[in-house]
C-alpha positions in Angstrom: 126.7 123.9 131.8 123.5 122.2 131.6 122.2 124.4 129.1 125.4 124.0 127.0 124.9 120.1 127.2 121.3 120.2 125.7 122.3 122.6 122.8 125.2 119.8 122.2 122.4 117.2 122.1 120.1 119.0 119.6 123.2 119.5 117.3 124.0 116.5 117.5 120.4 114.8 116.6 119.7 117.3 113.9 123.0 116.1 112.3 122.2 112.5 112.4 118.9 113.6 110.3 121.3 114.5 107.4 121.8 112.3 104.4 124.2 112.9 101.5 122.1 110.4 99.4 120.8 112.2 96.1 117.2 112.0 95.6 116.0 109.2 93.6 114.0 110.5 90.5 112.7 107.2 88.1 112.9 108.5 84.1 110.5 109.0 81.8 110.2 105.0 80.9 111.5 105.1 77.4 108.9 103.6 75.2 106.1 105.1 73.6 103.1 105.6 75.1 101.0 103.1 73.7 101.5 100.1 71.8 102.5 99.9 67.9 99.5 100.4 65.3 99.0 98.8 62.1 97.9 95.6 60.0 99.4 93.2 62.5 97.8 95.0 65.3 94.4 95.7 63.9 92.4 92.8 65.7 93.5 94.1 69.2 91.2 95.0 71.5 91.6 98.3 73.6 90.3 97.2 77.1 92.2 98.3 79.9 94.3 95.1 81.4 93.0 94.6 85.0 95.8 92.4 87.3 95.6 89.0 86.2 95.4 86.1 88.3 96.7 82.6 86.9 93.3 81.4 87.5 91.4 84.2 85.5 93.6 83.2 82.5 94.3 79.8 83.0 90.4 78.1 83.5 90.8 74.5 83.6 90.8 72.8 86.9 93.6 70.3 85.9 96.0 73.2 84.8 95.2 74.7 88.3 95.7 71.9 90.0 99.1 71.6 88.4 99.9 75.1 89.0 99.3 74.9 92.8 101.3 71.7 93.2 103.7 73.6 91.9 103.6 77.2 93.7 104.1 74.5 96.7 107.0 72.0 95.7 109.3 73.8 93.0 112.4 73.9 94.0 113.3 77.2 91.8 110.6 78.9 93.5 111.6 77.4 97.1 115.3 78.5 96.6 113.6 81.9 95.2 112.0 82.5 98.7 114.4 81.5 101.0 116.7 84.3 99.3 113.8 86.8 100.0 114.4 85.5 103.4 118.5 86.0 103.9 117.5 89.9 102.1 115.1 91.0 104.9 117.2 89.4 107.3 120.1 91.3 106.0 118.4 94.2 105.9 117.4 94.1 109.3 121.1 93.6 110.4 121.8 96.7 108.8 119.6 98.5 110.0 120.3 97.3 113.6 123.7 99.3 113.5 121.7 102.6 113.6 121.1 101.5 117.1 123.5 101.7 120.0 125.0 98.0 120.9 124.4 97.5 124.8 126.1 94.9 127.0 126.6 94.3 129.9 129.6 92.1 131.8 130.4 90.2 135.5 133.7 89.0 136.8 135.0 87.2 139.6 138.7 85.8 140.3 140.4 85.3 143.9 144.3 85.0 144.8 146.0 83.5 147.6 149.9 83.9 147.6 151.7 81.0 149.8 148.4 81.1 152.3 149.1 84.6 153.9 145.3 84.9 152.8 143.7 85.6 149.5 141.9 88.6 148.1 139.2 89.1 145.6 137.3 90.7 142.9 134.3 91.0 141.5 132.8 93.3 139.2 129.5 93.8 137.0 129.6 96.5 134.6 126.9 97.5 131.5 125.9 100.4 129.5 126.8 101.3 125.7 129.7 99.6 124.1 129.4 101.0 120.6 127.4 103.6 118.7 128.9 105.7 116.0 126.8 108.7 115.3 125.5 108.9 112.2 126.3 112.4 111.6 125.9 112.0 107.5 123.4 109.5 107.4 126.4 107.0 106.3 124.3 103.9 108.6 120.8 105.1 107.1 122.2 104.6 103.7 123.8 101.7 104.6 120.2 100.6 106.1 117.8 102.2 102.9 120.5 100.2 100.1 120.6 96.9 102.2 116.0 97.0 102.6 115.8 98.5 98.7 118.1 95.1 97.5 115.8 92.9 99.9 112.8 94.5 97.7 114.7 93.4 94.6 115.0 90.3 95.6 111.2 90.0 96.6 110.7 91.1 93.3 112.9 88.5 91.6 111.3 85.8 92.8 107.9 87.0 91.6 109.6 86.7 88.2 111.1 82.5 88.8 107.0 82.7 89.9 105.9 84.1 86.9 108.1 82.0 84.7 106.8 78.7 86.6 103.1 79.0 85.6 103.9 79.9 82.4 106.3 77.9 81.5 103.9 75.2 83.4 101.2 76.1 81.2 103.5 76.2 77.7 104.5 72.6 78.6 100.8 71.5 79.7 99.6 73.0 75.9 102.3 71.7 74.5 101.6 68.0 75.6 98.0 68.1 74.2 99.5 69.0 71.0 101.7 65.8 70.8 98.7 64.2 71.8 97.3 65.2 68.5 100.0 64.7 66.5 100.9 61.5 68.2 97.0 60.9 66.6 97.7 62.1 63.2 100.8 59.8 62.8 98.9 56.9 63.7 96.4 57.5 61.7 98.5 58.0 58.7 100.7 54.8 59.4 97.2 53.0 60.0 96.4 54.2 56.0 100.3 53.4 55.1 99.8 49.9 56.1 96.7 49.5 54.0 97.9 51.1 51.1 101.3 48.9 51.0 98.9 45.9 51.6 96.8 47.2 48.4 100.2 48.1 46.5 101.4 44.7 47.5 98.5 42.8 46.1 98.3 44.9 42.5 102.2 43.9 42.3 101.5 40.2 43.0 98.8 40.6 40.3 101.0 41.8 38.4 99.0 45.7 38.0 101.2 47.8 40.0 105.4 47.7 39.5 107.5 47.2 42.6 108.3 51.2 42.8 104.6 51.7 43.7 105.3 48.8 47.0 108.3 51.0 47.9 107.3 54.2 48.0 104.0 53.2 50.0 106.4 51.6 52.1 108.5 54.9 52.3 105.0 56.5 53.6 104.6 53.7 56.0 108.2 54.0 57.3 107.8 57.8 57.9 104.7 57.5 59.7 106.1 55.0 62.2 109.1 57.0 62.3 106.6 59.8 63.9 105.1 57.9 66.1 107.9 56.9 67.4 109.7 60.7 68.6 105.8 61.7 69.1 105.9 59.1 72.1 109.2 60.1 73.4 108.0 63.7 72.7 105.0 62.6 75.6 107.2 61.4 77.8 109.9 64.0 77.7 106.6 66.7 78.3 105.7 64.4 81.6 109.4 65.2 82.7 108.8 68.3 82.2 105.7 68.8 83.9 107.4 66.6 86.8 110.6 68.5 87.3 107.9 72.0 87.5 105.4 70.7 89.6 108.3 69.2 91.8 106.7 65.9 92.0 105.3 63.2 90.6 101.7 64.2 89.2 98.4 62.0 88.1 97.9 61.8 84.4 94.4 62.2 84.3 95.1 66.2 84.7 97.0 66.1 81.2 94.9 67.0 78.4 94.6 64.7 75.6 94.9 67.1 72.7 94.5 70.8 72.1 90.8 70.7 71.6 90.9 71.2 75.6 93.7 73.3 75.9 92.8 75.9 73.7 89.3 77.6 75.4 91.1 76.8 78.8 93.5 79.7 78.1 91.9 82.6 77.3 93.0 85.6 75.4 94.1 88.7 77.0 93.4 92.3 76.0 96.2 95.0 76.0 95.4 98.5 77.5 96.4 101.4 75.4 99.1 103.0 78.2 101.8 100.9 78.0 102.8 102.5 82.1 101.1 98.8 83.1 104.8 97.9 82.1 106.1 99.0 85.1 103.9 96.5 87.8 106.1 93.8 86.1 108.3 92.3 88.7 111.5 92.8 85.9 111.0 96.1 86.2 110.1 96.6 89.9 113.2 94.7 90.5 115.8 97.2 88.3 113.8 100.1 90.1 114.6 98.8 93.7 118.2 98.4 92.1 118.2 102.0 90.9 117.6 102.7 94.6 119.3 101.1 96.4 122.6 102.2 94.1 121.5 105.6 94.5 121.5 104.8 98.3 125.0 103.7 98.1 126.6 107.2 96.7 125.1 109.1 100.0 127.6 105.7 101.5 130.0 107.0 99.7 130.0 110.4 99.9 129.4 110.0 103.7 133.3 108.4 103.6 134.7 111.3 103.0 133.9 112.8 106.5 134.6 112.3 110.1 133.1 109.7 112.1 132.7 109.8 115.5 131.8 106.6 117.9 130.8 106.7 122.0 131.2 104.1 124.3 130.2 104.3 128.1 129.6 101.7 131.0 128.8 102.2 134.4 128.7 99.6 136.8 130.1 98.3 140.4 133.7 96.4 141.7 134.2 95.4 145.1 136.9 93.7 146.6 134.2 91.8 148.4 131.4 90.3 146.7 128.9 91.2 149.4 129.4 94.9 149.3 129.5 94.7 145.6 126.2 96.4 145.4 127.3 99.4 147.6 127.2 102.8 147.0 130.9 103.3 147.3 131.2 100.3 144.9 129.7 102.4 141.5 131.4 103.8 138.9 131.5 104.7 135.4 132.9 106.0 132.5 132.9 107.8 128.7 134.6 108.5 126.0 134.6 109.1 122.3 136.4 108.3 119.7 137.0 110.7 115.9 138.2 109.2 113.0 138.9 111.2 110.0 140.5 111.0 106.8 143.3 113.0 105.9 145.6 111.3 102.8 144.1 108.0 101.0 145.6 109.0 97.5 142.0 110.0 96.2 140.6 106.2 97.4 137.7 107.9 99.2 136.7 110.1 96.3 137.1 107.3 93.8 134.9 105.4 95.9 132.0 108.1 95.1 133.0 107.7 91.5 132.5 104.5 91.5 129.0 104.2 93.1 127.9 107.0 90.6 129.2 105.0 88.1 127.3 101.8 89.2 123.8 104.4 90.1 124.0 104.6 85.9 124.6 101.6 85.4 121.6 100.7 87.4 119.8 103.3 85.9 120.4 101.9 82.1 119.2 98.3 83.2 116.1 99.7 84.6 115.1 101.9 81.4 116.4 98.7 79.3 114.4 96.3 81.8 111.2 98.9 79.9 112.1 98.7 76.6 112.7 94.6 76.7 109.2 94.3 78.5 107.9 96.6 75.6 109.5 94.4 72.8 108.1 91.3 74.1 104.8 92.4 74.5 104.6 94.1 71.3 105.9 91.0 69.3 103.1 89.2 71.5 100.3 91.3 70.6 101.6 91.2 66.9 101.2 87.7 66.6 97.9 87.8 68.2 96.7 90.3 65.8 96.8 88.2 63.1 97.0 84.6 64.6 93.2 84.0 64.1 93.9 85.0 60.7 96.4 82.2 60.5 94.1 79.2 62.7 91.5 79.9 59.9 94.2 79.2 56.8 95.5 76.2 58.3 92.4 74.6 59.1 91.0 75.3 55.1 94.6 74.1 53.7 94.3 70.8 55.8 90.5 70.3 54.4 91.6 70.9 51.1 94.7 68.9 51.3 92.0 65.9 52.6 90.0 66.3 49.7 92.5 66.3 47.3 93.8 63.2 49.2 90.6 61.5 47.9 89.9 62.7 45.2 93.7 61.9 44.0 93.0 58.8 45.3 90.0 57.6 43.7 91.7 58.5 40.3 94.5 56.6 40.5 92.2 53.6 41.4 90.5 54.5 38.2 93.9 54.5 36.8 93.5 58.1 35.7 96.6 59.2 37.7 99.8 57.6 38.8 100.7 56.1 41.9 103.4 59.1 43.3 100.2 61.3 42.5 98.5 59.7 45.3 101.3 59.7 47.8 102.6 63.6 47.1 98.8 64.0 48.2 99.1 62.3 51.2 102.4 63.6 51.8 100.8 67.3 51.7 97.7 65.9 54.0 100.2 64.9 56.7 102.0 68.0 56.1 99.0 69.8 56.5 97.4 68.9 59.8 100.9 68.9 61.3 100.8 72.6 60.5 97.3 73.1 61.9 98.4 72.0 65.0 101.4 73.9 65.4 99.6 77.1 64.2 97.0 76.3 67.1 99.7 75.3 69.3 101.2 78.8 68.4 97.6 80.7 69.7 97.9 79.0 73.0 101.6 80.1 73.3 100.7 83.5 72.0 98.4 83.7 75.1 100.9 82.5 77.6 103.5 85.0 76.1 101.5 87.8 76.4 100.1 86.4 79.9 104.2 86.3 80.6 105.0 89.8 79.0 102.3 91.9 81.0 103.6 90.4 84.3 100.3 88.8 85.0 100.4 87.2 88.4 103.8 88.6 89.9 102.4 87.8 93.7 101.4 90.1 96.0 103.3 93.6 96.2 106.4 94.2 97.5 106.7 95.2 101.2 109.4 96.5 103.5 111.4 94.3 105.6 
């Protein structure tokens, strides 16, 4: 009997190994193996990426300072965490009903019927009051899908992390460069005033006609216009910056144009083996959703089959609460209990169908999860290919538009050219830098993008919960 008891036991464990899940295999990620060639790619530079820190890329103290503030009081990023927290703690749950439940109960009562004398009762009992043997690994699925979503989730909120410091830094770049344009509007409504106060004097002395005043005054107008949205343009960036830092924040570590923003960002190479796709946290998170999906068919499938639960206490009742503890007091007791399906009009099976269905759905995001993170750092790396290029243009076309500025000028002082001459000229001037700065502007958030795009600075790895 004994002997028949222990071959019961090691059928029994060697069951519970069993697992109905099927294996996870990860695709071939479905972009090419390295990044696209030609003329908007020429300038790139073939150093492998190592993993980036914010602080590698992102060099000025102020912007650190900034970013810190903000890894501690963003509320995105706080609400990020605390769902990490509810996964592992789920996960754990789960995982807890692999384990038998043990309890353990005491009760007392006495009765006395019209003062003929009482009697009582007392009782302790304990030992296992649920455990369902997981003879198709239905609880270790259960268990594998519930820690594989917690490393999903860990892995989405190294994405609202990654966002933050970019989008920290696009805003912090993006402030210099109203900062400069802010500049270039005052500047050109400093020259408007001074040419309507010129105009104005050649029309009292009767030189100019009154179409000269207005249009100068059209210039004038413009330029205050600017200044105007440039300063609400400030003050929405400060918002900005407030709302992702989570706080209020001290001025003096805003830049005051993108002559300090631009060598405090530095460019980033792109390695040749676009595999480095896969550390980003994106992608990590559609692979942890491929598993834990996959994890969810061996569920499934585990459904179809019997289950089988145990139960069994063992304790001691006495009539008499001091000979509870006596030998004669002890008992105990077993039992077991099969469930297993017969007739659910195909519900069961359907239920497989469906997580197979939702394992390739899983699978598509994570192989589209790939091919978006290869998009946007190949749009990236094509605009810096060719941004340098385009900083060099825009500067030559603003110091040409300056010199034609005075040089148009001076000849309709020498009453060589009209008046309009002059303005179109400073029309294109203004025109001009405006562009320069948004094409340097455009480097800084090529940088960022790319920063963004190779998942620098996802957090530390993933762990089990």
């Amino acid at each position: 009997m004994i002997r028949t008891r222990d071959v019961l036991l090691a059928s029994t464990l060697l069951l519970a190994g069993c697992s109905l899940a099927p294996k996870t295999v990860l695709p071939t990620p479905p972009v090419p193996q390295s990044w696209p060639v030609g003329d908007a790619y020429l300038l790139q530079s073939e150093a492998a990426l190592p993993i980036l820190s914010y602080q590698s890329v992102f060099t000025d103290p102020r912007l650190q300072a900034l970013a810190a503030q903000a890894l501690t009081n963003n509320r995105d990023l706080r609400v990020a965490y605390a769902n990490v927290a509810a996964a592992r703690a789920q996960a754990r749950v789960t995982r807890a009903g692999q384990f038998p439940a043990i309890g353990i109960s005491g009760g007392a009562g006495y009765a006395d019927s019209n003062g003929a004398g009482g009697s009582g009762d007392f009782s302790l009992r304990g030992g296992v009051t649920a455990f369902e043997l997981d003879l198709f690994g239905k609880l270790a699925n259960l268990a594998e899908a519930d820690r594989n979503r917690a490393l999903a989730t860990e892995a989405a909120s190294r994405t609202v992390r990654l966002a933050l410091i970019a989008n920290l830094a696009e805003v912090w770049a993006t402030y210099g460069a109203d900062r400069d344009l802010l500049a270039i509007a005052q500047d050109t409504a400093a020259n408007a005033r001074e040419n309507v106060r010129l105009t104005r004097a050649r029309l009292d002395g009767g030189v100019a006609p009154r179409t000269d005043l207005r249009q100068a005054e059209q210039i004038l107008a413009t330029a205050e216009d600017a200044i105007a949205a440039q300063t609400s343009a400030l003050a929405q960036d400060e918002n900005l910056i407030r709302l992702l830092v989570g706080g209020d924040i001290d001025r003096a570590l805003l830049p005051a144009g993108l002559g300090e923003v631009t060598p405090a960002i530095a460019a980033l190479p792109a390695g040749v083996n676009s595999q480095i796709l896969l550390r980003r946290p994106d992608v990590i998170e559609a692979e942890y959703g491929l598993r834990a999906a996959n994890a969810n068919i061996g569920v499934a499938r585990a459904q179809l089959f019997p289950s089988i639960s145990l139960t069994g206490l063992l304790g001691f009742a006495s009539n008499a609460l001091s000979s509870l503890f006596d030998s004669g007091s002890f008992n105990w007791s077993a039992g077991g209990d099969v469930t297993a399906p017969i007739f659910d009009a195909g519900g069961r099976r359907a239920g497989v169908a469906v997580s197979e269905a939702q394992r390739d759905a899983a699978l598509a995001g994570y192989e589209g999860a790939i091919q978006t993170a290869f998009r946007e750092v190949a749009d990236a790396l094509a605009v810096q290919g060719t941004i340098a290029e385009r900083v060099r243009a825009a500067a030559a076309n603003t110091a040409a538009a300056a010199d034609t500025a005075v040089l148009t000028d001076a000849r309709y002082k020498g009453g060589i050219d009209s008046f309009l001459a002059s303005l179109d000229a400073q029309r294109s001037l203004y025109a001009a830098r405006r562009s320069e700065i948004a094409t340097q502007l455009l480097l800084v958030q090529t940088r960022i993008a790319l920063f963004r795009a190779l998942g620098g600075d996802s957090g530390a790895g993933a762990t089990a919960p």
